[in-house]
N, C-alpha and C positions, 0 to 999 in steps of 0.2 A: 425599328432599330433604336431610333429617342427611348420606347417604351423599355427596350431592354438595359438598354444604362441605364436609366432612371432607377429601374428595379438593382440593379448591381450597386449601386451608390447609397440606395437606400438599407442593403444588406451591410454594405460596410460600416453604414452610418447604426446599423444596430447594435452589430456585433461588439461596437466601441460603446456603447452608453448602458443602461440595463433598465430593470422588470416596473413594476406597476409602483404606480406612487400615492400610497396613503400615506400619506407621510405625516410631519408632525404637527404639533396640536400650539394652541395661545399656551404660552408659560404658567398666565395666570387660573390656570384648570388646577383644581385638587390633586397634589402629592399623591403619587402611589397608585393613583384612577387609572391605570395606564392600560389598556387591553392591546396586548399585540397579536394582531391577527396571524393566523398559518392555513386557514382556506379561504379562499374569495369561490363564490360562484356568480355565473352571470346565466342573468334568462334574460329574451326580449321586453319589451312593456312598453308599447302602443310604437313611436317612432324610436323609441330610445331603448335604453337597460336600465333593468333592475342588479343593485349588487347583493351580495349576502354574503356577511363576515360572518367567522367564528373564531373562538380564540378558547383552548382546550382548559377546564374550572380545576384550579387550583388550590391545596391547600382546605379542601370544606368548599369552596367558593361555587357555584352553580358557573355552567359552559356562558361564555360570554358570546351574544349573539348582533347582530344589527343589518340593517338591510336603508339600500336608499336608491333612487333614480335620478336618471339624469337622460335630457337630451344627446349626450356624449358623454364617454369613456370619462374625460375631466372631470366633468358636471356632478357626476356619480360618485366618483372618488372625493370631491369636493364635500358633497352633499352629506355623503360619511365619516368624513373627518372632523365635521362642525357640526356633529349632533350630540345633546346631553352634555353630565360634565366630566364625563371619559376621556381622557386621551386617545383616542384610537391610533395607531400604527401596524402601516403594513410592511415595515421595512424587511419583514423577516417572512414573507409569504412563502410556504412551501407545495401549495397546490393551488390551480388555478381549474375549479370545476363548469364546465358550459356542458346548457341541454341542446338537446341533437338540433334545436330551433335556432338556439343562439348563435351554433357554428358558422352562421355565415358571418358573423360578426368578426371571427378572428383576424382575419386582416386589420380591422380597424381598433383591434383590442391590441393588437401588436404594434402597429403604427403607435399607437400612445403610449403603450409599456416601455418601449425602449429608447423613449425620450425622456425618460422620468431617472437623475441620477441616482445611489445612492442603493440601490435593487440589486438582486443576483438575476441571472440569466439563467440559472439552474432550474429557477420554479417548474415543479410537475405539470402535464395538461394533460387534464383529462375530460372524456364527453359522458354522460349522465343519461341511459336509455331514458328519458322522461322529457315533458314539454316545458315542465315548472320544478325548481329547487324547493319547494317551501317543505317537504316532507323530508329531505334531508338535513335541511338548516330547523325543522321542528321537533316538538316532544323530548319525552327524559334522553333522548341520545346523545352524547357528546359527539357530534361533525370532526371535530380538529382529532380527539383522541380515535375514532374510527379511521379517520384516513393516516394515522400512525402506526396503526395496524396493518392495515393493508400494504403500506410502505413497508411496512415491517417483514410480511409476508412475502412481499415481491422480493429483499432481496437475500432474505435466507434462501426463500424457495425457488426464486426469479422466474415466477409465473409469468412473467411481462418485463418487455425493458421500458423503464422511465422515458418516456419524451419530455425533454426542456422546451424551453421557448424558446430559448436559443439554437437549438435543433431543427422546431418548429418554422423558424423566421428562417434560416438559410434553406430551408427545402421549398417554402413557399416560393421563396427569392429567384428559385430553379424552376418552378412550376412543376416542381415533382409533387404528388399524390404522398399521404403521411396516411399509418398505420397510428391512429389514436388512441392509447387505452382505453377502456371503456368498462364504467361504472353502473351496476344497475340495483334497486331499492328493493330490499325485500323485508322480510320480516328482522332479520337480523340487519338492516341497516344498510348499508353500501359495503359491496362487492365487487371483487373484480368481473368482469362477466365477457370479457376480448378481445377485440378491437372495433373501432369505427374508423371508416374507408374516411376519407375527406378527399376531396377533388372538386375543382371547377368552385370555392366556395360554399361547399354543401356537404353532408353526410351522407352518401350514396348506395353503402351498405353497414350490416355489421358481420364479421366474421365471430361464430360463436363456437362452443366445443369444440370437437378435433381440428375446426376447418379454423381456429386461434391457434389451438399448439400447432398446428401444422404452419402456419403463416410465423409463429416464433422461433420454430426449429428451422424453416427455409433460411430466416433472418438471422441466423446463427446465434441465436438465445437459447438460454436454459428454462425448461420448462419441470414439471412435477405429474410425473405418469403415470397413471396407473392402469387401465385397459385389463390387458389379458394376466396379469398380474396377479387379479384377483383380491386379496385384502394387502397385498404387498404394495410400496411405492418403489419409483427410485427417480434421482435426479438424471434429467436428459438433455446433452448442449450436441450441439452441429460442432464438430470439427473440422465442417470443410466438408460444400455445398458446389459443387462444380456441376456448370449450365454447360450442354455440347449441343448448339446450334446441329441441326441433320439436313446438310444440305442437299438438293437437286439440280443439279447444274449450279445456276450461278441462286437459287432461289433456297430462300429458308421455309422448308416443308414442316419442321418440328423439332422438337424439346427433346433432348433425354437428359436427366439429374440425375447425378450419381451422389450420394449423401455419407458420409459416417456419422455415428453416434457413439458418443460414451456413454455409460450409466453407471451411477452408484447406488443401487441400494440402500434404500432407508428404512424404519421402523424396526429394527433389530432381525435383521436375515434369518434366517437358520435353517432355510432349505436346503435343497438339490442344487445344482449347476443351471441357473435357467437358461433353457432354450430361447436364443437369441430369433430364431425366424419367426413365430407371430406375431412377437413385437416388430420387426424389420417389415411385416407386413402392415402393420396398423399404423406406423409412422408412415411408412410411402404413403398409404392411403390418407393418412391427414392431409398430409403437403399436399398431396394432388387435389384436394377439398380445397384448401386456400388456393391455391394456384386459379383451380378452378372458377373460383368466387373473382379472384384478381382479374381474370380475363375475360369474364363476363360486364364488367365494369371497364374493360379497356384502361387498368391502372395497375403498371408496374411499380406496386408499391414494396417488393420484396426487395428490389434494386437485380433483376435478373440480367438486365441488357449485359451490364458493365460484367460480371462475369461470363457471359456468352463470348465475351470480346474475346477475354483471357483466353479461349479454347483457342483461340488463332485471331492473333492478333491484326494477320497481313490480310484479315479478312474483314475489318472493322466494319469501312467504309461503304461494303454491301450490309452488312448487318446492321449498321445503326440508318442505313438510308430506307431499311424494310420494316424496322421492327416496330415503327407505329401502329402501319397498317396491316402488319400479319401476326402482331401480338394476341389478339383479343380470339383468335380463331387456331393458333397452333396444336396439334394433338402433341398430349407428351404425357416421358414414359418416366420412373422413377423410380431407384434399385437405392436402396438402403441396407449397409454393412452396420452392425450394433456391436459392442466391444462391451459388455456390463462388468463393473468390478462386484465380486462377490461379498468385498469388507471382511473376507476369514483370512 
């Protein structure tokens, strides 16, 4: 019970202060040296972290880059703010990248961040399919200007919704399980590539392909389809995601979801009327892919309890007393209605 206040006091204590503190530099640094960082990544390095700034090259100017360790979150922050005759500042951080290694670190990288005034809370997290950042912070690529892309990407197209740290911090604060974007390195540089499960301190899965759109459409996000389509897209959001617990006697035997979907067509239409049921089947079949992934990991990380309730509410108190232990093994069924606008 101590342990749960404590957790609850420290959520408060977040939600009022904000983000990571590279803060500012000796006055007497050269005019104009000023690099302001917009991605921080963090990997392990022996007992501590390693950091890795970038700052997107402006004007002619080559991507500014920097990297430094430390025993601790401070140390590290420290360590990169008093190197060279830079200015460094992170006051304006917009992404915050950890490898799937680092993620047990986030308690402790949040614990610091949000005692550091001066920060937004807004900052993006994301987890990086790799063990080591140096091939994203390396070579002719601009780091800062690629993950402006990608942001860019996510919310024309809202492949994924943004996780804050401020997000991040009150679900940990619940001991809920977080759905973490997830980045992975290829020839063209960093991409989106799904999500990464986090639970118990650790990355325990990753949902990739269908089994992501499907885990963003359960989570009533918009995602960018294309499947049976063929060279067509169109955009696709959850309208309204409804869990019916299927009970037997007083016992919860299984799931049914019942889903809608909007869609608008994109890339300039000028077909037929699409037929809305392959796709009503390919989307159930996503979700039930994430779902799937979710309860093999025993982590309702879609937030499914809380609407289970909604179906009957004078039923709660059986249903939130079962749903630990009969989460991970429920059979369930999933019927998806598709509504597409045509755009003519």
């Amino acid at each position: 019970m101590r342990r749960m206040v404590a957790l609850v006091f420290l959520v408060l204590l977040l939600l009022t202060t904000c983000l990571t503190g590279c803060a500012g530099a000796p006055q007497s640094r050269e005019s104009g040296a000023t690099a302001v960082v917009s991605v921080l990544g963090v990997e392990p390095a022996g007992e501590g972290i390693r950091l890795l700034a970038a700052a997107e090259g402006r004007g002619g100017e080559a991507p500014f880059r920097a990297d430094s360790r430390g025993d601790t979150p401070a140390a590290a922050v420290e360590a990169l703010t008093n190197q060279g005759e830079r200015v460094v500042s992170c006051a304006h951080v917009e992404h915050l990248l950890l490898t799937q290694t680092a993620a047990a670190t986030l308690p402790a990288l949040l614990s610091y961040a949000f005692q550091e005034p001066q920060q937004s809370t807004e900052t993006q997290l994301w987890v990086v399919q790799a063990d080591t950042l140096a091939e994203c912070f390396s070579g002719e690529g601009d780091t800062a200007q690629r993950m402006t892309v990608i942001q860019s990407q996510g919310k024309d197209r809202q492949t994924f919704a943004p996780l804050t740290l401020r997000q991040a911090a009150a679900a940990l604060a619940k001991g809920e399980p977080l759905l973490i974007p997830a980045l992975s390195v290829g020839e063209a540089g960093l991409a989106f590539a799904g999500f990464a499960l986090y639970q118990d301190g650790a990355i325990t899965r990753w949902l990739t392909g269908p089994a992501a759109l499907g885990a963003a459409l359960l989570s009533g996000e918009k995602i960018h389809w294309t499947g049976s389509l063929g060279e067509e897209a169109l955009t696709l959001q959850s309208t309204g995601c409804q869990v019916h617990p299927v009970w037997e006697g007083g016992r919860v035997v299984g799931l049914d979801l019942r889903c809608r979907l909007e869609g608008v067509l994109t890339g300039g239409w000028t077909g037929e009327a699409t037929d809305p049921a392959p796709l009503e089947r390919e989307t159930a079949q996503a979700m039930l892919q994430a779902l799937d992934q979710l309860q093999a990991a025993g982590a309702d990380a879609a937030g499914l309890l809380g609407r289970a309730g909604l179906s009957n509410p004078f039923r709660w108190d059986a249903l939130n007393g079962q749903w630990q232990g009969v989460f991970p093994t429920l059979p369930a069924t999933c019927t998806v209605t598709v509504h597409v606008d045509q755009g003519r």
